[in-house]
C-alpha positions in Angstrom: 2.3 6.2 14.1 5.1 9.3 15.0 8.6 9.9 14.8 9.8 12.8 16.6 13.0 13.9 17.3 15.3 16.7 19.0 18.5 18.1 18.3 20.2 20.1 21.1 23.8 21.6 20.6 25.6 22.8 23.8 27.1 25.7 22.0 25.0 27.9 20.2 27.9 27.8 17.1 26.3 24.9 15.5 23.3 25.5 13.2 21.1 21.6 13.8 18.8 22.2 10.7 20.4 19.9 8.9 20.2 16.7 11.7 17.2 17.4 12.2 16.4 16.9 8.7 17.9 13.9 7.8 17.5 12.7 10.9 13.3 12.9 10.1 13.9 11.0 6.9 15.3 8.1 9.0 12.0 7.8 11.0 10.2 8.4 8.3 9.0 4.9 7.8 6.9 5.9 11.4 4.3 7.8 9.5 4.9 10.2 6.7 2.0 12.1 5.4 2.9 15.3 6.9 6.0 16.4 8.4 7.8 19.5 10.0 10.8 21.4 11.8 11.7 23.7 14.5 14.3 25.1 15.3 15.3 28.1 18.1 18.1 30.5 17.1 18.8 34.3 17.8 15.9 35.1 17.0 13.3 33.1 18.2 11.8 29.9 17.0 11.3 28.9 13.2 9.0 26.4 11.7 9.1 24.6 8.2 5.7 22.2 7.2 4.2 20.4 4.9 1.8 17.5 3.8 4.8 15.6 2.4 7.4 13.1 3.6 10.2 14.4 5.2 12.3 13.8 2.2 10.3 15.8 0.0 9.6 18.6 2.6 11.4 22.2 1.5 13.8 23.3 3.8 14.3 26.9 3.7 17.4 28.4 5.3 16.8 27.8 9.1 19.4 28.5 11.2 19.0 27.4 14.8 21.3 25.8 17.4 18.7 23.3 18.5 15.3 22.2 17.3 12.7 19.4 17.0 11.0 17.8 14.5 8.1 15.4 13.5 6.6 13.1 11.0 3.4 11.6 11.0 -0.1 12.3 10.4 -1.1 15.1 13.4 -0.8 18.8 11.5 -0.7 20.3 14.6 2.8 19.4 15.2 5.1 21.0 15.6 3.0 23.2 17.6 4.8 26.5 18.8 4.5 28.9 21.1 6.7 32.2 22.5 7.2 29.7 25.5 8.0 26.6 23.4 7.9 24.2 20.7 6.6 20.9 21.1 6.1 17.2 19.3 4.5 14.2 20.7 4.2 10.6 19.8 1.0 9.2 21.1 -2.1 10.1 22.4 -2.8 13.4 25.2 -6.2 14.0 26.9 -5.5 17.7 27.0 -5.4 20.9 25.4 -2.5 21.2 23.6 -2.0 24.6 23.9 -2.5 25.3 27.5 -0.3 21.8 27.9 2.2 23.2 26.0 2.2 26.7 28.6 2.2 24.3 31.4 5.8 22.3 30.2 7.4 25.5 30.2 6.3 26.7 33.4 6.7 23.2 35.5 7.4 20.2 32.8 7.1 17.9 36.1 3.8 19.2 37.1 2.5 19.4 33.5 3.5 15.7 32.5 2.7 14.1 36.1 -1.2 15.3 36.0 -1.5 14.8 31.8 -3.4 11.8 31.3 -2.8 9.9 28.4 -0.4 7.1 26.7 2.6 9.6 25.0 6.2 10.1 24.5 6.6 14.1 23.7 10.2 16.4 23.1 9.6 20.3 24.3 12.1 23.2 23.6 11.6 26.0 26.2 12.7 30.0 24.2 15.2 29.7 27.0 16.9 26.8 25.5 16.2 24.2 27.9 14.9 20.6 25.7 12.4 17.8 27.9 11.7 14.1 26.7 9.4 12.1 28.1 8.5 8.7 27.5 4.6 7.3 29.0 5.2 4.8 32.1 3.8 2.0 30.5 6.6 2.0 28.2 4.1 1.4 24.8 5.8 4.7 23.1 9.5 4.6 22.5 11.5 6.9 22.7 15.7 7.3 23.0 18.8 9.3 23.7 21.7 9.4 21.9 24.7 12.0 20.8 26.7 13.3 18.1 30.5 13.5 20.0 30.5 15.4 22.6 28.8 17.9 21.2 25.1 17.2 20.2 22.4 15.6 22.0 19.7 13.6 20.0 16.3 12.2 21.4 14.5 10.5 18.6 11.9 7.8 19.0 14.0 5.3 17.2 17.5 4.7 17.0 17.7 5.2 13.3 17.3 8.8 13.3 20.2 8.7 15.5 22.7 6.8 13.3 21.2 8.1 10.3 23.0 11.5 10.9 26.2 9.7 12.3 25.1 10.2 16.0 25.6 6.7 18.3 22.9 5.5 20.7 23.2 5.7 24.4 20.4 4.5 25.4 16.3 4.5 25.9 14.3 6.7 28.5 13.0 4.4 30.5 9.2 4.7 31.0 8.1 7.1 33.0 11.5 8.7 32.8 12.0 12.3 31.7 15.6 13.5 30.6 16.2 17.3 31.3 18.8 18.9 28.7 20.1 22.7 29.1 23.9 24.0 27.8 25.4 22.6 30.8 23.8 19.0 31.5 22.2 16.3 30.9 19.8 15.0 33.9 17.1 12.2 34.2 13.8 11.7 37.0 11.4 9.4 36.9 7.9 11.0 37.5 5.4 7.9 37.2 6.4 4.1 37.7 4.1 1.4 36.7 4.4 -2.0 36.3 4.7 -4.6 34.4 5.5 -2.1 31.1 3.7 -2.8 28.1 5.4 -2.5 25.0 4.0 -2.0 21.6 3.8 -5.2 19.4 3.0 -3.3 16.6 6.0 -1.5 16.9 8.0 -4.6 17.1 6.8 -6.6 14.5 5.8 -3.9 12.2 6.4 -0.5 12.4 10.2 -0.2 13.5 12.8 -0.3 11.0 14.7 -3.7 11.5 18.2 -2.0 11.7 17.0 -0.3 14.9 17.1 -1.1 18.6 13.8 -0.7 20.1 12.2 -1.6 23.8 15.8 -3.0 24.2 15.5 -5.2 21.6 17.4 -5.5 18.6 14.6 -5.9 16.1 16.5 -7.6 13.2 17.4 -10.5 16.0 13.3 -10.8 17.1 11.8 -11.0 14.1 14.6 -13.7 12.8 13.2 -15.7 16.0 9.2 -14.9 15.4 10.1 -16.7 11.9 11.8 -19.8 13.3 8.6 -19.4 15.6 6.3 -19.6 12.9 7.9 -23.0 11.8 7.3 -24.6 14.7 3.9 -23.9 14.9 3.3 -24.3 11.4 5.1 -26.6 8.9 4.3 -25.8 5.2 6.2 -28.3 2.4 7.1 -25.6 -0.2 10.2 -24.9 -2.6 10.9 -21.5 -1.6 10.2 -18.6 1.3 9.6 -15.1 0.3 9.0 -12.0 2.8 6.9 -9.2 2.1 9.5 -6.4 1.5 10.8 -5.2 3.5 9.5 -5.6 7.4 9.3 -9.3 6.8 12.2 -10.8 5.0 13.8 -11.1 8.2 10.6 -13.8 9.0 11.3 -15.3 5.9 15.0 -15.6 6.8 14.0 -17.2 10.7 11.6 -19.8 8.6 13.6 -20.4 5.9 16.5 -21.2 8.7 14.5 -23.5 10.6 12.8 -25.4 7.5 15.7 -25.8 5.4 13.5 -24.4 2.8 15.6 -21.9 0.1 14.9 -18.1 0.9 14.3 -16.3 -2.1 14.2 -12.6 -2.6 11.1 -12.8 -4.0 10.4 -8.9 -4.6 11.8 -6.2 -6.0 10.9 -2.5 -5.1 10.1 0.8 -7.4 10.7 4.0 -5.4 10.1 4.8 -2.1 9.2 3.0 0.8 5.6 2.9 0.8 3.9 1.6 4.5 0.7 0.1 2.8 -0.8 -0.2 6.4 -0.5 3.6 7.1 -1.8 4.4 3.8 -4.5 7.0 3.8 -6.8 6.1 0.7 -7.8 2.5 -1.3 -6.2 3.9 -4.3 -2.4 4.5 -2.6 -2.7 0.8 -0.8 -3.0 -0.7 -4.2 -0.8 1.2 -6.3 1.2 0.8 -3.1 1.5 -3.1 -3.3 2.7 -2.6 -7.4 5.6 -0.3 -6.2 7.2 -2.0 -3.2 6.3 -4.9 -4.3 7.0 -6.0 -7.9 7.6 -10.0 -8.4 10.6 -11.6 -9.9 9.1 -14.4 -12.1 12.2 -16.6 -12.1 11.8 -17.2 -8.0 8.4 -17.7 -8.4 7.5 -19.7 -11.4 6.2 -23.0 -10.9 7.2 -23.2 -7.6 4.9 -23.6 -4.3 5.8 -20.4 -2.8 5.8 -19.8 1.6 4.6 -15.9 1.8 5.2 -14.5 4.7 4.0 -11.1 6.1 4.2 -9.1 9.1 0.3 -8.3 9.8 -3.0 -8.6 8.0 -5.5 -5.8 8.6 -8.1 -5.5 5.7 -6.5 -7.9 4.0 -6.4 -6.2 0.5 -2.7 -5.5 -0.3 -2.3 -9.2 1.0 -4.9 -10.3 -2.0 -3.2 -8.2 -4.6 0.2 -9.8 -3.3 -1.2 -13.1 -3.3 -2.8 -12.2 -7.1 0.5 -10.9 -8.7 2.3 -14.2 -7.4 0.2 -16.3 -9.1 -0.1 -14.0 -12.4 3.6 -14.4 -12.8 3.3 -18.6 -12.4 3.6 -19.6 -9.2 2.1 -23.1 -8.0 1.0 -22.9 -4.5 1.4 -19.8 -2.7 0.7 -20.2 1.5 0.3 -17.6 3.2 2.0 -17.2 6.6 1.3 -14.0 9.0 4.2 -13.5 11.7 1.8 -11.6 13.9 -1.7 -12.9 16.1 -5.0 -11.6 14.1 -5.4 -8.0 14.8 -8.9 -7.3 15.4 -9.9 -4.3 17.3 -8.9 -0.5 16.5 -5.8 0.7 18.8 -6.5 4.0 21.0 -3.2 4.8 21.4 -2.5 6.5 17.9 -1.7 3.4 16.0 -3.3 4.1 12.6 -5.4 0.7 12.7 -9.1 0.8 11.1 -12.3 0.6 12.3 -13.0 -2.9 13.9 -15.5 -3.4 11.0 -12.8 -3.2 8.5 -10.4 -6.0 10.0 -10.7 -8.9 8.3 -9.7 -10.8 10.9 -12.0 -9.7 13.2 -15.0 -10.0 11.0 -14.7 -13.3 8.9 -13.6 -17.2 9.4 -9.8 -18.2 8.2 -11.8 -20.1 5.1 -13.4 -17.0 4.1 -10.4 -15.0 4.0 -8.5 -18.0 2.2 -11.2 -17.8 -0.3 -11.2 -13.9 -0.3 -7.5 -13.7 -0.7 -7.2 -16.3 -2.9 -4.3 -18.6 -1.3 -3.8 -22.0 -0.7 -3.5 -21.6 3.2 -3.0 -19.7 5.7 -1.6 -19.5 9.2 -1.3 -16.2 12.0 1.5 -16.6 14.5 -0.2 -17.4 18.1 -0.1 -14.7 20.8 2.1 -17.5 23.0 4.1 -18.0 20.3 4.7 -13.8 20.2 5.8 -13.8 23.8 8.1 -16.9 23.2 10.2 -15.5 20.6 10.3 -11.9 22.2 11.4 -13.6 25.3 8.9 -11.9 27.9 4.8 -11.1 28.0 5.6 -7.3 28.4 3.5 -6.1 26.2 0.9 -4.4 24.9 -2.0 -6.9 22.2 -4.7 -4.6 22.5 -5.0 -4.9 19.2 -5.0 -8.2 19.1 -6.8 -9.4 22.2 -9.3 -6.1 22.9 -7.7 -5.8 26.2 -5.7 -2.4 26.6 -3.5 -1.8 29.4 -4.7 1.7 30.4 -7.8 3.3 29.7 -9.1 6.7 30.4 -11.8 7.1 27.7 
């Protein structure tokens, strides 16, 4: 998982180092084990890097009237050239280098015989700025502006807004948007249909103040909770979400049942995405910082838990174990996603297939394993239902991708 982003200023008075900055930090949720920034001034292009979140990543004193930037997991990025610099979001069967020659030369050419699933942002030296979003549509990626004056692509809209900017609206798939001092321009190169948008990315990864796949993902996963009642009716006292991707869940169940929601969690520090963690050691210490219990909304009571996914199921077992340590009664575990059980190939950060617990054990196994009284994964029909449309991509979740060149 990628957040990339681009800042271009249509007079060369402005210095974006700054937005492009803060603007990283707001997609930082979107993968944050390395991060980095470009920008092109005077004199060239200049880079700032570093295996830390975007927060804690040292800014020196770039100066630049436009720039890009990235956070993620990929150390390549950004990768820069005289011709160039360049970020992607995804997954490119190509050399980067010679790709990134190619987008300066003809970005049409380059992008319409590069096979892969991606969204990408170039800056030519001569101060012309590409997007690109994949035709399937499983990458996001969006355009917004800051007055009249800047123009921002980022992947979600919260690096947009986090820098005061306002959305205008996504690149559709297979759209590229063409940005130089004097204009703003948009070509679709490939079509294909029906798109196929991430699920992950919906139920997980996105931050839920953002708009994403034209969705408004506060709103959808509010409805995948009411979903999850229907399907599955739990007598409890109260229903907690898994800080903080799936409080909204908790609020859609909790709406439906009539059952209190409770807080249930409170957090120490900084956002920590268990999922995208890179080692054992930073899952677990990982669940103890985001997600400390309060005992009074626990204690006695026969508690509805609700996460977004299950992958190896051991930050759900420490979860589960902390509950219980501080009193609670029953503790039922809902999941407000379908069982992910095969390893995505589009840059996703999901494990081996022998590592998903889903995928490798019966639901009474896992109960047992993760010690709860029940448990229940929302169903794939149920998925489509609340998002309103089948248009998108469970690879992960059925082993049946929608494009394949491997």
């Amino acid at each position: 998982m990628t957040g990339i982003l681009g800042v271009y200023a249509f007079d060369k008075v402005w210095n974006v180092s700054k937005f492009l900055y803060y603007g990283l930090i707001g997609l930082q949720h979107r993968g944050y084990s390395y991060s980095g920034i470009s920008t092109l001034g005077d004199r060239g292009f200049s880079k700032a890097s570093a295996s830390l979140p975007p927060e804690d990543l040292p800014l020196p004193d770039m100066k630049g009237w436009s720039g890009i930037a990235y956070t993620g997991y990929d150390k390549v990025y950004p990768y820069v050239t005289e011709e160039g610099a360049l970020v992607i979001d995804g997954v490119i069967k190509a050399d980067i280098g010679e790709f990134s020659r190619e987008l300066y030369r003809d970005p049409e050419r380059a992008i319409g015989e590069a096979e892969g699933v991606f969204s990408l942002i170039f800056l030519s030296k001569d101060g012309v700025m590409v997007g690109y979003r994949d035709e399937l549509g499983i990458k996001p990626l969006e355009i917004g502006g800051f007055g009249f004056d800047l123009a921002i692509l980022s992947s979600e809209a919260s690096g947009i807004a986090v820098v005061g900017g306002e959305l205008k609206r996504e690149i559709e798939p297979g759209e590229m948007v063409y940005i130089d001092t004097y204009s703003i321009s948009y070509k679709r190169l490939k079509d294909s249909r029906p798109h196929k948008y991430c699920s992950i990315d919906i139920l997980y990864q996105s931050r839920i103040d953002s708009h994403v796949f034209n969705l408004d993902i506060y709103d959808i996963r509010v409805k995948v909770g009411e979903q999850l009642y229907e399907e599955k009716k739990v007598d409890g006292d109260v229903v907690i979400g898994v800080p903080d991707t799936a409080i909204p869940y908790a609020i859609g169940y909790s709406r439906r049942s009539g059952i209190p929601f409770s807080l249930g969690f409170t957090r120490t520090g900084s956002t920590i995405r268990t999922m995208l963690a890179s080692d054992d050691f930073i899952k677990v210490i990982g669940v103890q910082l985001k997600l400390n219990p309060i005992k009074s909304a626990v204690r006695g009571k026969r508690v509805i838990l609700i996460d977004d996914s299950m992958v190896t199921g051991r930050t759900l077992k420490n979860t589960v174990f902390s509950l219980r340590s501080l009193g609670a009664k029953e503790v039922h575990v809902l999941i407000a996603s379908p069982k992910i059980v095969a390893r995505c190939p589009y840059g996703i950060p999901i494990p081996d297939e022998r590592e998903l617990i889903a995928s490798n054990l019966p639901d009474k196994e896992i109960l047992k394993i993760i010690d709860a009284d029940s448990i229940y994964w929302l169903s794939l029909e149920g998925l489509f239902k609340a998002i309103g449309h089948n248009y998108l991509c469970t690879g992960c979740m059925t082993k049946s991708f929608p494009k394949r060149w491997w």
